[in-house]
C-alpha positions as protocol buffer text, in pm:
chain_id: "A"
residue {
  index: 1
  type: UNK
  ca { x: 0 y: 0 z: 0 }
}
residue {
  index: 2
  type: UNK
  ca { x: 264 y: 246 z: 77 }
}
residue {
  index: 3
  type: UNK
  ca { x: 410 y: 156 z: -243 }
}
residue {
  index: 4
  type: UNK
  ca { x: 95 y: 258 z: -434 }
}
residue {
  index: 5
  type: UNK
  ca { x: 102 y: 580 z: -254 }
}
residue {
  index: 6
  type: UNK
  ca { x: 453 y: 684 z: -313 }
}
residue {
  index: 7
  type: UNK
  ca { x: 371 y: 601 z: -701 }
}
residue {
  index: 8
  type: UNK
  ca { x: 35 y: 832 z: -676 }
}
residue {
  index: 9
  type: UNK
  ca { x: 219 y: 1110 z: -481 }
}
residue {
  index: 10
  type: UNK
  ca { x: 544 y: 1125 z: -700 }
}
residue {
  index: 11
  type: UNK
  ca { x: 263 y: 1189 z: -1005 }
}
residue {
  index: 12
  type: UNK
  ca { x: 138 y: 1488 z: -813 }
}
residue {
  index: 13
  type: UNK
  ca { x: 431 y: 1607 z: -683 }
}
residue {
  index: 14
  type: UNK
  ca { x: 581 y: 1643 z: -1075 }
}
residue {
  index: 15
  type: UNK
  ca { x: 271 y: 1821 z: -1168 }
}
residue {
  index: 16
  type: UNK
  ca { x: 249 y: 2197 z: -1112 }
}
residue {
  index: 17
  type: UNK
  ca { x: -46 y: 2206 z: -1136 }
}
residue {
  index: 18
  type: UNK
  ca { x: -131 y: 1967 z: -859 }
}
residue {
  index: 19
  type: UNK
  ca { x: 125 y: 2100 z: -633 }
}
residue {
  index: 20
  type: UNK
  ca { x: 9 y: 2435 z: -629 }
}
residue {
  index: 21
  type: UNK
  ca { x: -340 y: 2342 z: -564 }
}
residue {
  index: 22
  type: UNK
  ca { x: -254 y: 2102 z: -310 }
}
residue {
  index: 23
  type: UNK
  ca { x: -37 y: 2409 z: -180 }
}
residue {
  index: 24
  type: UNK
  ca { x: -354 y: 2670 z: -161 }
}
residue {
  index: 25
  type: UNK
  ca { x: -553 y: 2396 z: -28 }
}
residue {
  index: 26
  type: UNK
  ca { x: -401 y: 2382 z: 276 }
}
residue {
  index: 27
  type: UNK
  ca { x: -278 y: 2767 z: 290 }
}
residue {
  index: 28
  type: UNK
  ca { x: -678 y: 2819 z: 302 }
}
residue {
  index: 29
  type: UNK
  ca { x: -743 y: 2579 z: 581 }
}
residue {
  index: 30
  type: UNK
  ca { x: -472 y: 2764 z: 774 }
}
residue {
  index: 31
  type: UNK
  ca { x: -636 y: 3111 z: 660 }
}
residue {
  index: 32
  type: UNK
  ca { x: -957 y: 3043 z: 879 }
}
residue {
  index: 33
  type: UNK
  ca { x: -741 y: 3174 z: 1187 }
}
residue {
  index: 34
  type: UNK
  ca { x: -736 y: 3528 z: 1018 }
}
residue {
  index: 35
  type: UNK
  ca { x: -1094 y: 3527 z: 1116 }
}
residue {
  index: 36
  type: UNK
  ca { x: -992 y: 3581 z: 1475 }
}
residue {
  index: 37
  type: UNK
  ca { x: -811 y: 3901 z: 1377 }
}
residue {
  index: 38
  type: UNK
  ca { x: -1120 y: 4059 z: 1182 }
}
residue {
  index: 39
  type: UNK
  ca { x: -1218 y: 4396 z: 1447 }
}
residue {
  index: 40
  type: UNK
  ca { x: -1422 y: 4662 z: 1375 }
}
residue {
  index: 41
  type: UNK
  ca { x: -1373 y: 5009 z: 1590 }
}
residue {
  index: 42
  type: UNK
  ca { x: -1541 y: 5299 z: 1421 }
}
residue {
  index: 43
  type: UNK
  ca { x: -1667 y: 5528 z: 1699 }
}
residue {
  index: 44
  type: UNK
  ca { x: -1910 y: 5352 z: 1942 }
}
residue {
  index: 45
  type: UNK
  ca { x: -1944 y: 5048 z: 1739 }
}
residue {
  index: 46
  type: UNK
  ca { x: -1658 y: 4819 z: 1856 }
}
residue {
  index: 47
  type: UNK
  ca { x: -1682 y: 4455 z: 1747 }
}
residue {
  index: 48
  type: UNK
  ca { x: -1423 y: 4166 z: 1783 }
}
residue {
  index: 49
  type: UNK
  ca { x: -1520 y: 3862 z: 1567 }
}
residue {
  index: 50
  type: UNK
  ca { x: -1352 y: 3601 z: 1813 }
}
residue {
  index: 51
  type: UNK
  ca { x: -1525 y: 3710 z: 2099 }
}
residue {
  index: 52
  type: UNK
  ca { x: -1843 y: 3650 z: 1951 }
}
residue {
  index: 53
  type: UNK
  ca { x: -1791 y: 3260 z: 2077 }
}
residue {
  index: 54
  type: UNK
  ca { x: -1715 y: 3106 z: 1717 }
}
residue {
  index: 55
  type: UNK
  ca { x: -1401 y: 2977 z: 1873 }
}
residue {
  index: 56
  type: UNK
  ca { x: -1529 y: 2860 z: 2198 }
}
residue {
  index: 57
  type: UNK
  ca { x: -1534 y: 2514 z: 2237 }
}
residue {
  index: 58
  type: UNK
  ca { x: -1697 y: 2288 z: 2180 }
}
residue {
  index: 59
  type: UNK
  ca { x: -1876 y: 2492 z: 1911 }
}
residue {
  index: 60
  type: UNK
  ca { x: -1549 y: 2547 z: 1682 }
}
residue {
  index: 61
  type: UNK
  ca { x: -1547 y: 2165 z: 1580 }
}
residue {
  index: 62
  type: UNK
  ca { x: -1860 y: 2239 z: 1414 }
}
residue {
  index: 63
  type: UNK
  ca { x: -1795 y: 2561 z: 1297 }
}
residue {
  index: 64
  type: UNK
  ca { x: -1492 y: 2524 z: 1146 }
}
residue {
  index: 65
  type: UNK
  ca { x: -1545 y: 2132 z: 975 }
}
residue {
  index: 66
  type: UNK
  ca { x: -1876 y: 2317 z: 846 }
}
residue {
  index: 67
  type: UNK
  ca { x: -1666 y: 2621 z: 727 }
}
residue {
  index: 68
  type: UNK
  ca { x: -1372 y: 2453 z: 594 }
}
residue {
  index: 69
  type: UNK
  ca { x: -1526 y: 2170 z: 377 }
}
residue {
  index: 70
  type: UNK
  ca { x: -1648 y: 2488 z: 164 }
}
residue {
  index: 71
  type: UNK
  ca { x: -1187 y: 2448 z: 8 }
}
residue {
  index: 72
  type: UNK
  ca { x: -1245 y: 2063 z: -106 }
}
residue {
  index: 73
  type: UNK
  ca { x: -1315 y: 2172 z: -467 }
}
residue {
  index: 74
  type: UNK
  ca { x: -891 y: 2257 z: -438 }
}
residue {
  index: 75
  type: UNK
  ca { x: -859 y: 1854 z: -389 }
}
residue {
  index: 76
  type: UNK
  ca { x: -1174 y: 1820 z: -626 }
}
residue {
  index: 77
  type: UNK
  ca { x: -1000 y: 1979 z: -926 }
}
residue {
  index: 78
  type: UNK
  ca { x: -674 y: 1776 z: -824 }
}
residue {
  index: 79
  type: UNK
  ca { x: -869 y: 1434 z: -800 }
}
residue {
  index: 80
  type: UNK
  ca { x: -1014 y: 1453 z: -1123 }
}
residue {
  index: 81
  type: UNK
  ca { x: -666 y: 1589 z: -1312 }
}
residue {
  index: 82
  type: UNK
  ca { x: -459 y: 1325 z: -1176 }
}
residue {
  index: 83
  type: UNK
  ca { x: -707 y: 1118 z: -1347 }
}
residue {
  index: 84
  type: UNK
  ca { x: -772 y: 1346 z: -1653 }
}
residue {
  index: 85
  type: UNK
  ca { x: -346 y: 1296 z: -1661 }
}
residue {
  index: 86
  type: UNK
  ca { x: -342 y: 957 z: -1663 }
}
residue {
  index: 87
  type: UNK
  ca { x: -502 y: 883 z: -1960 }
}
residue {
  index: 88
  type: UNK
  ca { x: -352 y: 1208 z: -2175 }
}
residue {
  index: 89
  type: UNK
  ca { x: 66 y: 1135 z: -2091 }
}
residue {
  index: 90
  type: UNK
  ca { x: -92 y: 716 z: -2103 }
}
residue {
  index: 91
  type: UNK
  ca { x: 61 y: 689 z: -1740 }
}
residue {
  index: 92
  type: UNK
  ca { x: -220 y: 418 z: -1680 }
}
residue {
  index: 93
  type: UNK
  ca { x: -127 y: 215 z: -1970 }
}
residue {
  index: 94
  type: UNK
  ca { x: 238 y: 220 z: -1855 }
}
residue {
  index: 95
  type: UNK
  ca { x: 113 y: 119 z: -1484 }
}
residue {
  index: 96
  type: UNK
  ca { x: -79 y: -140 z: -1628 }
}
residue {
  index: 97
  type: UNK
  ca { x: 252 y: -286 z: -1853 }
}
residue {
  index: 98
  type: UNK
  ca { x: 467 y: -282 z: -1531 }
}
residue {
  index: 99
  type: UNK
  ca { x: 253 y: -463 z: -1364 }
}
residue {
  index: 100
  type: UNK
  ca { x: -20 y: -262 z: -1145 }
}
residue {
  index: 101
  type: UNK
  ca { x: -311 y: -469 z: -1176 }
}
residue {
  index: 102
  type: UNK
  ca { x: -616 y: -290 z: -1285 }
}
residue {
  index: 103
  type: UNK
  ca { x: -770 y: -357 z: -863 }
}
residue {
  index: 104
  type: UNK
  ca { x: -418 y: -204 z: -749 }
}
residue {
  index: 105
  type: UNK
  ca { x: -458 y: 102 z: -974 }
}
residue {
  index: 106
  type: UNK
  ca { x: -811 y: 186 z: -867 }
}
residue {
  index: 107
  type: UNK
  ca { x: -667 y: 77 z: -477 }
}
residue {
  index: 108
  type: UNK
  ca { x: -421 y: 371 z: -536 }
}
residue {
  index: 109
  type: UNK
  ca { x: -627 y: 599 z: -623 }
}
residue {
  index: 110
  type: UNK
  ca { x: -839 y: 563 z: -323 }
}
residue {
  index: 111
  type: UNK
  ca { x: -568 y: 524 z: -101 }
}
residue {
  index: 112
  type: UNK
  ca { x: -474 y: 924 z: -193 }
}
residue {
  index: 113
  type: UNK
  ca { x: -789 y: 985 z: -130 }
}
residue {
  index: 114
  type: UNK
  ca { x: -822 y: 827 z: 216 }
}
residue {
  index: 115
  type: UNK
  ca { x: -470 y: 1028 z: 281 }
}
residue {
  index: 116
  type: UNK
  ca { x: -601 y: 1338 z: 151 }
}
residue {
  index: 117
  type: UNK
  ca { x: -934 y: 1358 z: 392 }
}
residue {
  index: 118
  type: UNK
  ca { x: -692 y: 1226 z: 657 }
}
residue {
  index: 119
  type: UNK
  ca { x: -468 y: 1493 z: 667 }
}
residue {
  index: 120
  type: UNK
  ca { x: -766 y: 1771 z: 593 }
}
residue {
  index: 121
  type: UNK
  ca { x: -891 y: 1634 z: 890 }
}
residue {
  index: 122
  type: UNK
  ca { x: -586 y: 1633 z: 1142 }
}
residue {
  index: 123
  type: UNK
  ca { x: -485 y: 1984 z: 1020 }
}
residue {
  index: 124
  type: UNK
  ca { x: -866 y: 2112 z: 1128 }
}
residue {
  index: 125
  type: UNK
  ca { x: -806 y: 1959 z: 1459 }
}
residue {
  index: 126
  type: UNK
  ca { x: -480 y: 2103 z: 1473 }
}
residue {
  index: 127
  type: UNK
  ca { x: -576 y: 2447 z: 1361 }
}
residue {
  index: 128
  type: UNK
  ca { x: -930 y: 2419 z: 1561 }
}
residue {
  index: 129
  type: UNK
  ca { x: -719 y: 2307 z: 1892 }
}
residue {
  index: 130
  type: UNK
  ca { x: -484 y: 2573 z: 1886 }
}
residue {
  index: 131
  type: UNK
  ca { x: -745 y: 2854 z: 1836 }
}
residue {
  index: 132
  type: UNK
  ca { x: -982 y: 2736 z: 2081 }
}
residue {
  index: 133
  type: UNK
  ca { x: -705 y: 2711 z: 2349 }
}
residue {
  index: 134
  type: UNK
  ca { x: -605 y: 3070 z: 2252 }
}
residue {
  index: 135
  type: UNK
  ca { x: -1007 y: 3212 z: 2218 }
}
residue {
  index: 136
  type: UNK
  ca { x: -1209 y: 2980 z: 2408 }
}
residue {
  index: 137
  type: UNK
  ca { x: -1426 y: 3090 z: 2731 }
}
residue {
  index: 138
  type: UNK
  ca { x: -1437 y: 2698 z: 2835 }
}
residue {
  index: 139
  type: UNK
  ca { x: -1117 y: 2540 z: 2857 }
}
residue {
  index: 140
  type: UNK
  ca { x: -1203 y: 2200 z: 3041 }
}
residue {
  index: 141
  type: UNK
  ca { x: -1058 y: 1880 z: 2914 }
}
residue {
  index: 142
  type: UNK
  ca { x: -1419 y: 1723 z: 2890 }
}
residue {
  index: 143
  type: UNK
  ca { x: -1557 y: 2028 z: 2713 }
}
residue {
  index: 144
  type: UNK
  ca { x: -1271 y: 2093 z: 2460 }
}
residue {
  index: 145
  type: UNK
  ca { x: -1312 y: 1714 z: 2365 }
}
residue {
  index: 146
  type: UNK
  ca { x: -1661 y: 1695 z: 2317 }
}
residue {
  index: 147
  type: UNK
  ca { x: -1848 y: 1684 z: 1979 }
}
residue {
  index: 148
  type: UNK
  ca { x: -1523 y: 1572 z: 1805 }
}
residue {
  index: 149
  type: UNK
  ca { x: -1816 y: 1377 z: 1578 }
}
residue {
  index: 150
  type: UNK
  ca { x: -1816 y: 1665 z: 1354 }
}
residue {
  index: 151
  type: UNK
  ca { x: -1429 y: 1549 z: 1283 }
}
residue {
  index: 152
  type: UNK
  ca { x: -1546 y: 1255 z: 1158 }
}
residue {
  index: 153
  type: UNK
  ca { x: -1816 y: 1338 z: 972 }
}
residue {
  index: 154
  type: UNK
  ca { x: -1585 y: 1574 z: 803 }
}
residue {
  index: 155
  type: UNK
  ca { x: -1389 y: 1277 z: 696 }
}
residue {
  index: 156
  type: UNK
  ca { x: -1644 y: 1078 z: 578 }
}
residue {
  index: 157
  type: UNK
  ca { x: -1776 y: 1400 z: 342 }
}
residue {
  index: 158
  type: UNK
  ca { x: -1435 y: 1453 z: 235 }
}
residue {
  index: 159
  type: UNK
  ca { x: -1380 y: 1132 z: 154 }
}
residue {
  index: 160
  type: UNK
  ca { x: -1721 y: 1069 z: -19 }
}
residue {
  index: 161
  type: UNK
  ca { x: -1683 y: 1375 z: -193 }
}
residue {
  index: 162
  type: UNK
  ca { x: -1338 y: 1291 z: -356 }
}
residue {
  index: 163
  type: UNK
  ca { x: -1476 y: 940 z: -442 }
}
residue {
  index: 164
  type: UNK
  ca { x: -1714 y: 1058 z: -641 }
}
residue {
  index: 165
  type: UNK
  ca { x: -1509 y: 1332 z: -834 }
}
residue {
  index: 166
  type: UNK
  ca { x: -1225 y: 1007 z: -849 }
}
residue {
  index: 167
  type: UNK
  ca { x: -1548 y: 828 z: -1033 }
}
residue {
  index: 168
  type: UNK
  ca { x: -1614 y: 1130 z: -1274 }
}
residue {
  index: 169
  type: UNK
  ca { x: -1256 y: 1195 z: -1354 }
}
residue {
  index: 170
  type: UNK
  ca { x: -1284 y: 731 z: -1483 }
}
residue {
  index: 171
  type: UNK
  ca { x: -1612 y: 831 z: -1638 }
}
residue {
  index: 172
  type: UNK
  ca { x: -1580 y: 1135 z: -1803 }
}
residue {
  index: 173
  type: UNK
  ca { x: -1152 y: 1096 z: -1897 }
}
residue {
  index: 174
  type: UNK
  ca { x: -1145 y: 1481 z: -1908 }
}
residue {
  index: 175
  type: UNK
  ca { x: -1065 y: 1718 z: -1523 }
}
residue {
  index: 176
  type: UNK
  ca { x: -1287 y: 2045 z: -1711 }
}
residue {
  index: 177
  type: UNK
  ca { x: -1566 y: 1788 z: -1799 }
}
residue {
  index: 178
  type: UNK
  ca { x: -1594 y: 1611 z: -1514 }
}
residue {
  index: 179
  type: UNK
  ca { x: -1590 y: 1925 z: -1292 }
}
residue {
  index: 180
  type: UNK
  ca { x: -1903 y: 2061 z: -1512 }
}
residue {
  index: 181
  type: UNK
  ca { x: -2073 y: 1739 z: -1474 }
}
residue {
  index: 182
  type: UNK
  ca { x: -2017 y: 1771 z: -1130 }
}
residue {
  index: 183
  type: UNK
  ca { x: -2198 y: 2154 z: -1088 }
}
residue {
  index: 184
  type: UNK
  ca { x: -2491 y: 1994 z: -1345 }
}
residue {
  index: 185
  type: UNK
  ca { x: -2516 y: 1665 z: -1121 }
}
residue {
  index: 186
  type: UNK
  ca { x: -2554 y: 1931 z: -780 }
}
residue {
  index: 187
  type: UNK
  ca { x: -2785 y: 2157 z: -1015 }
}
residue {
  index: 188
  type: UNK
  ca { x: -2974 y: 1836 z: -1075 }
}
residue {
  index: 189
  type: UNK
  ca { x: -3043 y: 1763 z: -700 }
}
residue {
  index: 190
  type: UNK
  ca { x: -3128 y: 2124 z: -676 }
}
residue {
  index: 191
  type: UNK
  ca { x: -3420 y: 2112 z: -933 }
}
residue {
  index: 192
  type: UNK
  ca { x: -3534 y: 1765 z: -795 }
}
residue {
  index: 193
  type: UNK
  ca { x: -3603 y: 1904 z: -453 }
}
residue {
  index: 194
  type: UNK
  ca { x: -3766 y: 2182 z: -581 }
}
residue {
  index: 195
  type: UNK
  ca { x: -3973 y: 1895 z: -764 }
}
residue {
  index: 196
  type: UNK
  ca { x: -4046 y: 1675 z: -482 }
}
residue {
  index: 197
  type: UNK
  ca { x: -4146 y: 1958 z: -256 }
}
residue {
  index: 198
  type: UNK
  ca { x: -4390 y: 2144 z: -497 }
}
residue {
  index: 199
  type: UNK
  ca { x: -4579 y: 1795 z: -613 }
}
residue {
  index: 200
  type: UNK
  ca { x: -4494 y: 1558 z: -385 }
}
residue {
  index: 201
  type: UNK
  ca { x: -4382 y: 1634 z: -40 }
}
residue {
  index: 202
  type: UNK
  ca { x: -4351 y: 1894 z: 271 }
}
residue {
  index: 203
  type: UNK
  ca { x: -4012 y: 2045 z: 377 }
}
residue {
  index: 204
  type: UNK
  ca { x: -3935 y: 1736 z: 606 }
}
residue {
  index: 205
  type: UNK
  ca { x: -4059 y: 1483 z: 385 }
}
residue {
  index: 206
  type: UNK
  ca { x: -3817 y: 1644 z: 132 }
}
residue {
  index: 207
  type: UNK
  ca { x: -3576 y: 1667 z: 302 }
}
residue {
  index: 208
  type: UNK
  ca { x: -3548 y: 1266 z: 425 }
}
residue {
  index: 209
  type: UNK
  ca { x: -3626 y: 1143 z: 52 }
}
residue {
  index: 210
  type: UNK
  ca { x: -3281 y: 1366 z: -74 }
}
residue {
  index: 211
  type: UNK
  ca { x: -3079 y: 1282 z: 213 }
}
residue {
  index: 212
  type: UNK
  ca { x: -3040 y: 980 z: 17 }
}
residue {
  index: 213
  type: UNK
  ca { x: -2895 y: 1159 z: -297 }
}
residue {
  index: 214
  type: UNK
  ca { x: -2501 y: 1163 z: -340 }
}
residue {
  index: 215
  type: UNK
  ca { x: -2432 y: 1577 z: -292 }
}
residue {
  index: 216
  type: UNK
  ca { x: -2665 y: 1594 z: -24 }
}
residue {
  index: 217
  type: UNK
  ca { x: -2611 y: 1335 z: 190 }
}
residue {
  index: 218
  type: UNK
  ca { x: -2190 y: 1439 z: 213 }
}
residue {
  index: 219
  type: UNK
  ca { x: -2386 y: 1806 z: 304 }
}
residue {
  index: 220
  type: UNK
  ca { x: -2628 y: 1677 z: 563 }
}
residue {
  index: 221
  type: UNK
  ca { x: -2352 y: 1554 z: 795 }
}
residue {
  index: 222
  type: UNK
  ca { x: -2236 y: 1883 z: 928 }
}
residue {
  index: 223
  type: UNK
  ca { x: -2555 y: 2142 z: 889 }
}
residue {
  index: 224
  type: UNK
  ca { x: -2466 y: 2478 z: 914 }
}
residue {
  index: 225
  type: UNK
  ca { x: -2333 y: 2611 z: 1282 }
}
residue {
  index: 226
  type: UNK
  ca { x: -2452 y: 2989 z: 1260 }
}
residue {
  index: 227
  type: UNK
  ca { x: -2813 y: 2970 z: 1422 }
}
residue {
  index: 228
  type: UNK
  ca { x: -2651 y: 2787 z: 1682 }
}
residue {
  index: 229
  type: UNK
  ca { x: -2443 y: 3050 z: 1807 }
}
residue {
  index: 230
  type: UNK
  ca { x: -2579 y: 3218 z: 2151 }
}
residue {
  index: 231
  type: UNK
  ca { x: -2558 y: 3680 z: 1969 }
}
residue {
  index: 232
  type: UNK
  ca { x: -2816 y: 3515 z: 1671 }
}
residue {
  index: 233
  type: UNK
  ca { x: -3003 y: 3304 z: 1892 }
}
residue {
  index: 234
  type: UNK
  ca { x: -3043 y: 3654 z: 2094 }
}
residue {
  index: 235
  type: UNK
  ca { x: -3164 y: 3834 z: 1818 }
}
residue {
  index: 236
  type: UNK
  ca { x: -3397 y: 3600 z: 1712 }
}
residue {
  index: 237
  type: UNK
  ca { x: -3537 y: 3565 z: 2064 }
}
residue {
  index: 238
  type: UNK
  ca { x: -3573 y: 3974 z: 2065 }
}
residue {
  index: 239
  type: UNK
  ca { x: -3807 y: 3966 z: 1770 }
}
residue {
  index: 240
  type: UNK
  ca { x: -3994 y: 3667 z: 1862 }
}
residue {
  index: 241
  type: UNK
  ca { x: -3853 y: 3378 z: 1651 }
}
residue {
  index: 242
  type: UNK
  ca { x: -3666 y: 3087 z: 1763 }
}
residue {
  index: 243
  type: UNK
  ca { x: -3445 y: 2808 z: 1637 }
}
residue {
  index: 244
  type: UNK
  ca { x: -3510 y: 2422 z: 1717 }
}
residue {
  index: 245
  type: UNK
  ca { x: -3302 y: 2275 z: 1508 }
}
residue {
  index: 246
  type: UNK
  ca { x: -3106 y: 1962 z: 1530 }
}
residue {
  index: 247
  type: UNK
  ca { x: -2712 y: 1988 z: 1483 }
}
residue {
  index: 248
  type: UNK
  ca { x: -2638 y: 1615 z: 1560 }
}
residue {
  index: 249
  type: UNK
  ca { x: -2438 y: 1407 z: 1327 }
}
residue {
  index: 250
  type: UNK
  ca { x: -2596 y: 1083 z: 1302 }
}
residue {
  index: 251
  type: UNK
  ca { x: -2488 y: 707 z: 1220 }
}
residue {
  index: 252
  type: UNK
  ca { x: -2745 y: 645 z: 932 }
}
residue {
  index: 253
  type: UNK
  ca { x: -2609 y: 986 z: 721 }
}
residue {
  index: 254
  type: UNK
  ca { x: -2282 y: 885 z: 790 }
}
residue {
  index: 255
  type: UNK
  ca { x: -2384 y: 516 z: 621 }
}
residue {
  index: 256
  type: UNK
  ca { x: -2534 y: 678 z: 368 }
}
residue {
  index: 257
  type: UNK
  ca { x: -2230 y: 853 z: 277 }
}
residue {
  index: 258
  type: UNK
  ca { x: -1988 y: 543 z: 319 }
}
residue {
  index: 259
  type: UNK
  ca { x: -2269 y: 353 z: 89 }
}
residue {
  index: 260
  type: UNK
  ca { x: -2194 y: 628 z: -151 }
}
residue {
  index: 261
  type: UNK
  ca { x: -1843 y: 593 z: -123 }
}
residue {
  index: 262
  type: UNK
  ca { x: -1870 y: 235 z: -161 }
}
residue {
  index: 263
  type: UNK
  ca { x: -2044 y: 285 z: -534 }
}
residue {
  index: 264
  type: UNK
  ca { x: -1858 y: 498 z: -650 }
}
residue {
  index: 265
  type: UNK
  ca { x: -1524 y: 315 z: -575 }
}
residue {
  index: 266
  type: UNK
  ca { x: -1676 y: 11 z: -699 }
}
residue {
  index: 267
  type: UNK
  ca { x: -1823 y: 184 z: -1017 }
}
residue {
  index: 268
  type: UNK
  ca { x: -1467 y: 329 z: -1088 }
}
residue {
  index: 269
  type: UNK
  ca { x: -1321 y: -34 z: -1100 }
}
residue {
  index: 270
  type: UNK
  ca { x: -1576 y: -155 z: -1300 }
}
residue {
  index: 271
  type: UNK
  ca { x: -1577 y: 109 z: -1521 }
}
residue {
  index: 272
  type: UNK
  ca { x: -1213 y: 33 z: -1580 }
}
residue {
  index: 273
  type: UNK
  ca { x: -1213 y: -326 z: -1555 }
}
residue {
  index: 274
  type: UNK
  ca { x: -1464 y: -315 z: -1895 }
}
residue {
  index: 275
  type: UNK
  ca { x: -1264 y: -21 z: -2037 }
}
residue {
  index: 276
  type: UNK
  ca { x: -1007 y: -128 z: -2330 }
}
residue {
  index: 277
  type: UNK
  ca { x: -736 y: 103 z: -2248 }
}
């Protein structure tokens, strides 16, 4: 396995393309500490974005997995070059001479995907843990450690997510292509809730029948963070509205997703298996 990685990450690592993507991938993820510098002090109107308990814990995990999962089209656009790449400089044809069985090749793949949510992952912890020890009002061992779910459900999304571009990139042969078929496919979902719910269902009825579509299960695992934060919740409360929503992550979306994963990992060996290269 660690041989199939080197081999997937010496690729990358000779593109320039990929590197500098990879590069700006991660220089975002880091970038989400500026938002604890971001003040405003004009006159009587002072406001410091920190203090407004986006970094307190446990609240960050959620904030920031919700916040930083918005940079995986970086990855996305890598995914689907390295496999655009393969089949323009015939890399796979070569692998496939040498040796690299057509199970291996697909088993590589994935395994740089795996290693890309991995590290996405462990750098939001690291990046989260370091800002909440510097902003946080709560600093107790069993309340900086709590709701660490929302780490793993980031992993699962990211790792969903890149399975299916890793699928598109087999299908489609071409990165600019696939990406487009990617918007249409989320496009797609779009217009078929807006179906279900004007003919067929109610909000929540909607909402359970396309939890069970690709794009929207990966988003359902980490629902946005921002009602949940004590200054809107206070607003609302002053003009008479409240929010009772649910901000759990939950085994059965997190199946869903790993189902998802599981197709489209499987389709992308298939595809190849039948595919005279």
């Amino acid at each position: 396995m660690i041989r199939l990685l080197q081999i997937e990450f010496i690729k990358l690592w000779n593109n320039r393309a990929s590197k500098v993507l990879i590069l700006s991938y991660f220089v975002l993820l880091t970038s989400i500490a500026l938002v604890a510098a971001i003040k405003f002090d004009i006159g009587p109107i002072k406001f410091h974005l920190a203090e407004q308990g986006i970094f307190n814990f446990p609240y960050i995990w959620h904030f920031n997995t919700f916040i930083t999962a918005f940079f995986k089209l970086f990855l996305a656009i890598v995914i689907v070059s390295m496999m655009a790449n393969e089949y323009s400089n015939k890399t796979i044809k070569q692998n496939l001479i040498d040796g690299l069985s057509k199970k291996e090749f697909i088993l590589s793949k994935f395994l740089t995907v795996l290693t890309f949510a991995a590290i996405s992952t462990i750098f939001v912890f690291v990046v989260s843990l370091i800002l909440g020890l510097a902003y946080s009002d709560y600093n107790e061992f069993s309340i900086i450690f709590s709701d660490l779910e929302f780490l793993l459900a980031f992993f699962i999304k990211l790792v969903g997510f890149f399975s299916f571009c890793l699928f598109l990139g087999i299908l489609v042969k071409r990165s600019a292509f696939a990406l487009g078929f990617l918007f249409l496919w989320q496009i797609l979902e779009g217009i078929v809730r807006g179906l279900i719910r004007w003919k067929l269902l109610d909000g929540t009825g909607t909402d359970f029948v396309m939890g069970f579509f690709p794009l929207n299960s990966m988003f359902n695992l980490i629902k946005e963070p921002f009602t949940r934060l004590s200054a809107v919740q206070n607003v609302a409360n002053q003009v008479g509205e409240s929010f009772k929503l649910d901000y759990h992550v939950y085994f059965h979306e997190i199946l869903i997703v790993m189902v998802w994963t599981g197709i489209f990992i499987y389709g992308s060996y298939a595809l190849l298996k039948k595919r005279d290269l």
